[in-house]
TORROVO-919118 format. One record per atom (N, C-alpha, C): residue in one letter; atom name; x negated, y, z negated. Coordinates in nm, 4 decimals, padded with zeros to 6 digits. Layout:
<nodes>
  res  atom         X         Y         Z
    A    CA         X         Y         Z
...
</nodes>
This chain:
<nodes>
  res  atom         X         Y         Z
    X     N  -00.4989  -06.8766   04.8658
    X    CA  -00.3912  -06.8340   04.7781
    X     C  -00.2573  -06.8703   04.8424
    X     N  -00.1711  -06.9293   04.8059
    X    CA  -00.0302  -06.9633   04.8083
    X     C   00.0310  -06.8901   04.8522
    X     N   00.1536  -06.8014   04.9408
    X    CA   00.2175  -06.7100   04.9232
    X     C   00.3576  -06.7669   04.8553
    X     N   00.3763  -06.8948   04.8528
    X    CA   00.5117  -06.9084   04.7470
    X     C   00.5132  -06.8503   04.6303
    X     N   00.6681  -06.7475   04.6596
    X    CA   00.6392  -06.6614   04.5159
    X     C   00.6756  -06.7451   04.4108
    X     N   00.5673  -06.6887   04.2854
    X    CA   00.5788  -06.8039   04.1293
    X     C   00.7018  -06.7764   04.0864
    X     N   00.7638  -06.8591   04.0109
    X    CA   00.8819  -06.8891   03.9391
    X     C   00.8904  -06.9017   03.8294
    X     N   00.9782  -06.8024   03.7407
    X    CA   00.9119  -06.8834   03.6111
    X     C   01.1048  -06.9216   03.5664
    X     N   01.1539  -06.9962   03.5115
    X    CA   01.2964  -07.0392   03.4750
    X     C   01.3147  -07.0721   03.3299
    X     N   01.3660  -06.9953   03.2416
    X    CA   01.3820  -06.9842   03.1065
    X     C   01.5496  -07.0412   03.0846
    X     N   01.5849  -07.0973   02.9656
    X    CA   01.7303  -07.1199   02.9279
    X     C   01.7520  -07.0943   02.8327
    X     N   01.8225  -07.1666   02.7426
    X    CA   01.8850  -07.1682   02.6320
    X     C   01.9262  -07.3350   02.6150
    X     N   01.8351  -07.4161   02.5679
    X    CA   01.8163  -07.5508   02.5402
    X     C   01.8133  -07.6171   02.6557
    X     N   01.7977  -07.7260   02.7240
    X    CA   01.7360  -07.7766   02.8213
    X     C   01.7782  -07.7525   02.9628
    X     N   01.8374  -07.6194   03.0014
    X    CA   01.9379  -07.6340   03.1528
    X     C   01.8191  -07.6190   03.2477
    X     N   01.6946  -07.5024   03.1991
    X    CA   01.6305  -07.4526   03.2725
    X     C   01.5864  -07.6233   03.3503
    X     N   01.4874  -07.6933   03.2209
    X    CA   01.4490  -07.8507   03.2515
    X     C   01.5216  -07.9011   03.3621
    X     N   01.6692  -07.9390   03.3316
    X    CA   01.7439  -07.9594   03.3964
    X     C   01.7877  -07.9520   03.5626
    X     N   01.7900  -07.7878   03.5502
    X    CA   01.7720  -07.7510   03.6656
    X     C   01.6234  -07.8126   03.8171
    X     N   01.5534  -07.7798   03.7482
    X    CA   01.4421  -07.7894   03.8222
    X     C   01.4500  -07.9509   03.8242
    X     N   01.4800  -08.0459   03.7716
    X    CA   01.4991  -08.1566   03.7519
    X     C   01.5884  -08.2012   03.8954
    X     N   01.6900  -08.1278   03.8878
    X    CA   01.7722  -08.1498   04.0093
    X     C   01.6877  -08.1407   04.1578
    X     N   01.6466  -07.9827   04.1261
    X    CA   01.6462  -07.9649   04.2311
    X     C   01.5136  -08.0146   04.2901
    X     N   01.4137  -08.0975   04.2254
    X    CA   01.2965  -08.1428   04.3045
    X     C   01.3161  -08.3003   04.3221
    X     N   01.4880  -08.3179   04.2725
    X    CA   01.5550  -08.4870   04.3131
    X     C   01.6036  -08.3939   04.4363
    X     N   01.6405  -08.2959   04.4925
    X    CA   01.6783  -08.2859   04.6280
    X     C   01.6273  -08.2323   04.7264
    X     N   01.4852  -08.1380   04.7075
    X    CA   01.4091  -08.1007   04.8122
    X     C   01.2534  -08.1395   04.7577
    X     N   01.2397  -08.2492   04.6699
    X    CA   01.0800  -08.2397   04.6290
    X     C   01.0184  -08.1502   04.5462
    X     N   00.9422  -08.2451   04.5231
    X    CA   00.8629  -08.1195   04.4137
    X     C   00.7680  -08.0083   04.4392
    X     N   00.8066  -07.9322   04.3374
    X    CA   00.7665  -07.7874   04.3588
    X     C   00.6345  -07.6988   04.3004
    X     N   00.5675  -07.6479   04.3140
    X    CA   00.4610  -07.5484   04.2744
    X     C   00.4953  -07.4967   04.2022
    X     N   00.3787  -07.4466   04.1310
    X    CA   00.3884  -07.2562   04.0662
    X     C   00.4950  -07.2484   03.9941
    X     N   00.5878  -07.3316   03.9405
    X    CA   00.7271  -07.3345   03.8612
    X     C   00.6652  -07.3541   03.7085
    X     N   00.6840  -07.2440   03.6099
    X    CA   00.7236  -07.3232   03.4554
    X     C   00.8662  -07.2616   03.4351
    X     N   00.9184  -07.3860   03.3014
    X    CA   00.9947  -07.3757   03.2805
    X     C   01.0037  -07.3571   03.1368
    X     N   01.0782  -07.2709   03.0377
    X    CA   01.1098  -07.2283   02.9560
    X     C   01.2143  -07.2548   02.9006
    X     N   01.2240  -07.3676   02.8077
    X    CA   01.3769  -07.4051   02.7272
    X     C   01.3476  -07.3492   02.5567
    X     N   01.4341  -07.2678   02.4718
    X    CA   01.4276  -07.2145   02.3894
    X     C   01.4947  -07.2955   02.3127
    X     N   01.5020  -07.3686   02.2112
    X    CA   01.5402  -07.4556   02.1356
    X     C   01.6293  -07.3747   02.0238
    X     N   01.6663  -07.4154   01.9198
    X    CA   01.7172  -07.3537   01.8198
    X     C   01.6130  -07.3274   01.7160
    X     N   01.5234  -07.4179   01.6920
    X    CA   01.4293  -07.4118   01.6190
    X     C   01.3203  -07.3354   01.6927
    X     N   01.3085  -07.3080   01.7845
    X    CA   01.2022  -07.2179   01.8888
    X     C   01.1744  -07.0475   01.8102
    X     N   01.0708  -07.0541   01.7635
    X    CA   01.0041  -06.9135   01.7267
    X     C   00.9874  -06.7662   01.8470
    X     N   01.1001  -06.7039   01.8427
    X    CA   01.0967  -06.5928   01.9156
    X     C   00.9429  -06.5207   01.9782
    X     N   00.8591  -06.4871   01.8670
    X    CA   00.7313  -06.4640   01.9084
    X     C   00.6581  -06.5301   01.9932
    X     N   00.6517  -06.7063   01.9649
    X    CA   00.5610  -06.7527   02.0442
    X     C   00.6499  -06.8150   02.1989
    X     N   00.7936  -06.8132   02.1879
    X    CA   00.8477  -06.8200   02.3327
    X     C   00.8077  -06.7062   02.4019
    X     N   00.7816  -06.5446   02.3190
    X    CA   00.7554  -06.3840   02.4138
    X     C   00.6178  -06.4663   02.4664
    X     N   00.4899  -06.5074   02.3908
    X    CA   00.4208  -06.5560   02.4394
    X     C   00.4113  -06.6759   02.5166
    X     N   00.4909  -06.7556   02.5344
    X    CA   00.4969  -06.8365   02.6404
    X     C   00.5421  -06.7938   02.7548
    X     N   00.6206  -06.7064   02.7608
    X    CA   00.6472  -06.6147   02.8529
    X     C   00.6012  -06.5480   02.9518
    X     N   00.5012  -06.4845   02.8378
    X    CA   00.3835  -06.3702   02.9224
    X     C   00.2622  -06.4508   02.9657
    X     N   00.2279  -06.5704   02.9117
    X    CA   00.1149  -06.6974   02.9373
    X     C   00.1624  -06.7281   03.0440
    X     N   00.2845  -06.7528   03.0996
    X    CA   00.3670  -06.8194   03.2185
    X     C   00.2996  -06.7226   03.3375
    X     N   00.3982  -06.6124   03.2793
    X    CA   00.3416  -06.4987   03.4062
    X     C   00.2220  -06.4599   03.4412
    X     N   00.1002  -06.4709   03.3541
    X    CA  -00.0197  -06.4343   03.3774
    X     C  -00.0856  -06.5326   03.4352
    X     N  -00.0397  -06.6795   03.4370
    X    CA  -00.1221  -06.8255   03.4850
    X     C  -00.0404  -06.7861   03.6246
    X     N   00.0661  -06.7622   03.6086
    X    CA   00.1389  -06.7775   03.7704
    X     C   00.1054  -06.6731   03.8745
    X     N   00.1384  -06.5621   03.8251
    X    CA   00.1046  -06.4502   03.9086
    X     C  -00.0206  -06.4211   03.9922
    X     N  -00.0265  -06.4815   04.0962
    X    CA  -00.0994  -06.4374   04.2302
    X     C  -00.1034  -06.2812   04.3060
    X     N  -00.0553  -06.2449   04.2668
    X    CA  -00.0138  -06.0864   04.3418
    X     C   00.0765  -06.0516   04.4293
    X     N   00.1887  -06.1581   04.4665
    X    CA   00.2365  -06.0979   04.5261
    X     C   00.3834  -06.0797   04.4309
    X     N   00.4251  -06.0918   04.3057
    X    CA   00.5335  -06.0636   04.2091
    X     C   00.5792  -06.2126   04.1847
    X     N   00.6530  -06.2382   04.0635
    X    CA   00.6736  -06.3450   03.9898
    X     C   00.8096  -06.3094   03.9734
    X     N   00.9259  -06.4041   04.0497
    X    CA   01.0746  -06.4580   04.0228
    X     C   01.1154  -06.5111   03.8478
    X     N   01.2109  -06.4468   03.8066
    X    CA   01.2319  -06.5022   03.6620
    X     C   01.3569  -06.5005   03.6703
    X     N   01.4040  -06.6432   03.6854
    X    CA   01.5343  -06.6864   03.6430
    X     C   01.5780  -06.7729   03.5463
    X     N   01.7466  -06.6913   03.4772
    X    CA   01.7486  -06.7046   03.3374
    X     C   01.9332  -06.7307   03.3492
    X     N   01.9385  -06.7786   03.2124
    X    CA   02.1093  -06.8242   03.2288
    X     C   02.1898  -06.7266   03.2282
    X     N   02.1497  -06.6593   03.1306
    X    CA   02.2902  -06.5499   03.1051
    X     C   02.2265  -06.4292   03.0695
    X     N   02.2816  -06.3291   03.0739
    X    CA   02.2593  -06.2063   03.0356
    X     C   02.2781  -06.1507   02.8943
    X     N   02.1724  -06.1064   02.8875
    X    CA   02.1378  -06.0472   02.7586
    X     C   02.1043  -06.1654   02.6074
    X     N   02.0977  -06.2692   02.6696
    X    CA   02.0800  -06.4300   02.5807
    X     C   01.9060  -06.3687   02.5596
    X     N   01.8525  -06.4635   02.4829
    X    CA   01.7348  -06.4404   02.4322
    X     C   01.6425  -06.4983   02.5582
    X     N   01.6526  -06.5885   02.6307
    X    CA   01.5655  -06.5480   02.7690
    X     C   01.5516  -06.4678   02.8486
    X     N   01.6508  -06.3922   02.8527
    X    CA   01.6812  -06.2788   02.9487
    X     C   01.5662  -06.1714   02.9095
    X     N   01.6404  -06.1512   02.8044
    X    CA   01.5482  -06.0057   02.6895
    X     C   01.4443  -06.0209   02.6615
    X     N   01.3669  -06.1576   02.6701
    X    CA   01.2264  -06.1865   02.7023
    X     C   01.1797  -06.1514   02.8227
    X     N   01.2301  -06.1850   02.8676
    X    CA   01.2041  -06.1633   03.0195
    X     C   01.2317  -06.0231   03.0669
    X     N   01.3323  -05.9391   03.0048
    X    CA   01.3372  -05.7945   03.0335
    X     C   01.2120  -05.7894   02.9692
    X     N   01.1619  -05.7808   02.8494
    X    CA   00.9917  -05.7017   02.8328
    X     C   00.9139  -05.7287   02.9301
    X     N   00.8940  -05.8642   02.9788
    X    CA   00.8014  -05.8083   03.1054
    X     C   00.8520  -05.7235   03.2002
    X     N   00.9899  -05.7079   03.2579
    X    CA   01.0133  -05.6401   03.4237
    X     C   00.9656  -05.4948   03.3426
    X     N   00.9873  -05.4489   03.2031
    X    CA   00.9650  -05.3505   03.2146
    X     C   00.7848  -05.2728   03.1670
    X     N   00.7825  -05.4159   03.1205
    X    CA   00.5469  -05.3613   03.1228
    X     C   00.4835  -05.3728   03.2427
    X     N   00.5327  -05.4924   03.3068
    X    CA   00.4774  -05.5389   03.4383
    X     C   00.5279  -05.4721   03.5721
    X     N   00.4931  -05.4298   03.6935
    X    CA   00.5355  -05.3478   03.7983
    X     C   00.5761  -05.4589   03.9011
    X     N   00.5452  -05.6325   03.8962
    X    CA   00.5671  -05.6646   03.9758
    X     C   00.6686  -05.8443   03.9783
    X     N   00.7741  -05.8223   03.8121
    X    CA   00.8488  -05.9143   03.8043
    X     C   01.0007  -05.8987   03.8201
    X     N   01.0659  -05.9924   03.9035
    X    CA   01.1682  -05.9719   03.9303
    X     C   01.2623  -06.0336   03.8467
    X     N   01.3788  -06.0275   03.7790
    X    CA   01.4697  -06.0903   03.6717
    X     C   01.6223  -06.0778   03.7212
    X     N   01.6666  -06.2277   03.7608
    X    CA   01.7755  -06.2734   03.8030
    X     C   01.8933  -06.3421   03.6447
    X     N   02.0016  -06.3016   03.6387
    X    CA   02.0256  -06.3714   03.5340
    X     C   02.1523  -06.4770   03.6122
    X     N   02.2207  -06.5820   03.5532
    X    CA   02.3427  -06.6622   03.6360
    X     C   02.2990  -06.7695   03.7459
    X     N   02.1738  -06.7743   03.6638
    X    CA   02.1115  -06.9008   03.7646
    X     C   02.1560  -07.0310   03.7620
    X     N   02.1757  -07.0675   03.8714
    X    CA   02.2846  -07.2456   03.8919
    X     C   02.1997  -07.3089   04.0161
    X     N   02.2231  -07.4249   04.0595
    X    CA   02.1621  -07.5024   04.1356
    X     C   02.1610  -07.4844   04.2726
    X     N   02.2713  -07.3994   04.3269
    X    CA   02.2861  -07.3733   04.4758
    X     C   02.1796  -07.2399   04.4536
    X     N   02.2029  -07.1759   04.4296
    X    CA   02.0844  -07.0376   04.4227
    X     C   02.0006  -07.1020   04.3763
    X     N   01.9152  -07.1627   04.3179
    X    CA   01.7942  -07.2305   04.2865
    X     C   01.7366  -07.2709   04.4122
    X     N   01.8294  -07.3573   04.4843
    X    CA   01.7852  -07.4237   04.6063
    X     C   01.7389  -07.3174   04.7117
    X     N   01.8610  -07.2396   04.7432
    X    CA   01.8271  -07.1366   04.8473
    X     C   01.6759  -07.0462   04.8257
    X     N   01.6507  -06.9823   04.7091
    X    CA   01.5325  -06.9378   04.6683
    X     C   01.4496  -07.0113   04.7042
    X     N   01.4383  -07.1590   04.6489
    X    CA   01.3041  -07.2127   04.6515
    X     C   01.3146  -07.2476   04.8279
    X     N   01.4103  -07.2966   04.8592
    X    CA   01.3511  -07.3189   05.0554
    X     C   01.3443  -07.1378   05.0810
    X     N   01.3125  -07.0344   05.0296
    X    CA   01.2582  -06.9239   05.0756
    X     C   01.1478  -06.8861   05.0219
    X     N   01.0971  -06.9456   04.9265
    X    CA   00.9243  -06.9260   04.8497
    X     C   00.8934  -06.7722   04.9977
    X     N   00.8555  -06.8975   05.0516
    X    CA   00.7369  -06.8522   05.1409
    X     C   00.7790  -06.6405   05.1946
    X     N   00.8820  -06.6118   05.1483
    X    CA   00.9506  -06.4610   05.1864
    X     C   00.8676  -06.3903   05.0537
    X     N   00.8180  -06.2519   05.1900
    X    CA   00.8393  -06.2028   05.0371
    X     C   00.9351  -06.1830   04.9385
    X     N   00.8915  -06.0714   04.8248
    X    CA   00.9811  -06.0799   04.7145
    X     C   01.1197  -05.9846   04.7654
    X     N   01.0653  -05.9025   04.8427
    X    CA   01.1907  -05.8370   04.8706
    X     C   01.2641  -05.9072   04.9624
    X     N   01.2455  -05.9703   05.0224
    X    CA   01.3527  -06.0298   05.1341
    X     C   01.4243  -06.1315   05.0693
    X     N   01.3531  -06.1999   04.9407
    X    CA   01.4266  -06.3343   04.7977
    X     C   01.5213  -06.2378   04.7679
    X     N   01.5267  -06.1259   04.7428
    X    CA   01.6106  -06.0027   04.6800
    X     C   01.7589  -06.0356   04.7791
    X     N   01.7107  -05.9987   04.8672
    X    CA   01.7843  -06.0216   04.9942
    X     C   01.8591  -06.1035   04.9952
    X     N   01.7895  -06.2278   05.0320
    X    CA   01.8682  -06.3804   05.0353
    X     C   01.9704  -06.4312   04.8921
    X     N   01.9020  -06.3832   04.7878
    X    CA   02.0118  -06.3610   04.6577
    X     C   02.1426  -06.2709   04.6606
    X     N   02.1151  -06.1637   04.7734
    X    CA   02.2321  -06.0649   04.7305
    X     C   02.3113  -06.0859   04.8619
    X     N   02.2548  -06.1644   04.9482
    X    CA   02.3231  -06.1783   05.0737
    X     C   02.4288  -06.3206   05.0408
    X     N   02.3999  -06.4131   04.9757
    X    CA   02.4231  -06.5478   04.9848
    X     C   02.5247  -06.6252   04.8503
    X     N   02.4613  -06.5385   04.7828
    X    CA   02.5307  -06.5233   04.6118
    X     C   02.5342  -06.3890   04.5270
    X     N   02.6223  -06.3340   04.5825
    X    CA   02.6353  -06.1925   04.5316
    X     C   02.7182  -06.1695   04.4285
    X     N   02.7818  -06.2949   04.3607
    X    CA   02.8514  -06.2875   04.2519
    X     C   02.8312  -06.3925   04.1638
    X     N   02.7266  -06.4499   04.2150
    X    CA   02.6916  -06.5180   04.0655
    X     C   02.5350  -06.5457   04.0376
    X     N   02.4785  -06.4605   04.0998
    X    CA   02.3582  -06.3844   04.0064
    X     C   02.3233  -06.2848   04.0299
    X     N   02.2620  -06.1841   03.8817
    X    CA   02.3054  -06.0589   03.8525
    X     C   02.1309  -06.0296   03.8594
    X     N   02.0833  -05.8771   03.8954
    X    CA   01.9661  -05.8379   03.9218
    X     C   01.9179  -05.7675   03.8120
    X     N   01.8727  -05.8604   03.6721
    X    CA   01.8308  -05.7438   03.5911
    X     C   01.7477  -05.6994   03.5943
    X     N   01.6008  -05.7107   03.6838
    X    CA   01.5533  -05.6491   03.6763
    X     C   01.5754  -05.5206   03.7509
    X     N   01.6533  -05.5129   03.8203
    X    CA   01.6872  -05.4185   03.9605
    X     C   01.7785  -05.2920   03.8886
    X     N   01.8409  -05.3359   03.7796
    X    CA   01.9346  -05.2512   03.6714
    X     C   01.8317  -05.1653   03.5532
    X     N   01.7584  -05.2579   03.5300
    X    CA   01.6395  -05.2209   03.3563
    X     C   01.5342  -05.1105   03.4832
    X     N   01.5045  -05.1335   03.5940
    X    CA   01.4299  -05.0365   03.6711
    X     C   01.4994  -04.8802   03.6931
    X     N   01.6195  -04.8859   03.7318
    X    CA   01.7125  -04.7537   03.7445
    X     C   01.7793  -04.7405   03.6629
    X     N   01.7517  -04.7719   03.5180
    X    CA   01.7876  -04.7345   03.3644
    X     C   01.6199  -04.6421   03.3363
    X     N   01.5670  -04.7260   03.3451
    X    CA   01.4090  -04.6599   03.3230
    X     C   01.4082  -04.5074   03.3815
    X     N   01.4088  -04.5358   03.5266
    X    CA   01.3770  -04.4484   03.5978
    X     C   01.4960  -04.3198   03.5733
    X     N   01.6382  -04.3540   03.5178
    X    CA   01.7089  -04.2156   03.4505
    X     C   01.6202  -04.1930   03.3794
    X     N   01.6017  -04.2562   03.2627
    X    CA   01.5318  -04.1932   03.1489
    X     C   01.4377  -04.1123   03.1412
    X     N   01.3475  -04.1243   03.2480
    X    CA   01.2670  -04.0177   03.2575
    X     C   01.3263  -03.8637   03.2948
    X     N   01.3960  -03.8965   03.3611
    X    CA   01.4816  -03.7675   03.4944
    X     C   01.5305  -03.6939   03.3581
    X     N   01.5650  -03.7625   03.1922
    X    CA   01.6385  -03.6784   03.0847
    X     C   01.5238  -03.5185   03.1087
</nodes>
């Protein structure tokens, strides 16, 4: 089993492509990565299911990275339903090519220390939704 944590990278028309495009023209190509571009013509239902197909082919056990363009865009909010069914996906939104890079030369960390290297390195331009939708949850119960 791999310990590079899976990746899954969703957009809003081809950046996600894009992205990963770059970045395996500058460190090689990569594993365990799908990528998720939502078209205009793209059916909401079967992107939730491409989604959750992503995460279930990828997920090895040790938690699945999901990075997305913007917040609250329709990848995101896909991707919030899993952080909040699943116990072990993490959701980054403000994803760009220098944080892409740094993540992927850290695969091999666990997920909490990727947490880390995101909030240590780029602390203002990507945002932790899943780390927010978890201590929204967790009020809600405390009502």
């Amino acid at each position: 089993m791999s310990t590079e944590i899976p990746i899954i990278l969703a957009s809003h028309g081809p950046f996600a492509q894009g992205l990963m495009e770059c970045a395996e023209m500058l460190i090689g190509q990569q594993e365990n990565i799908a990528v998720i571009s939502i078209q205009k013509e793209s059916n909401i239902n079967e992107v939730r299911e491409q989604m959750f197909t992503a995460y279930r082919n990828l997920n090895q056990g040790n938690g699945v990275l999901i990075l997305v363009d913007l917040l609250g865009g329709s990848p995101c909010n896909l991707a919030s339903e899993l952080v909040l069914t699943q116990n072990d996906v993490s959701l980054y939104c403000g994803i760009n090519i220098p944080t892409l890079l740094e993540i992927l030369s850290n695969r091999d960390l666990p997920i909490s220390e990727i947490h880390q290297v995101i909030n240590d390195v780029f602390p203002d331009s990507c945002f932790n939704v899943g780390g927010q939708l978890k201590v929204t949850e967790q009020s809600d119960y405390e009502l």
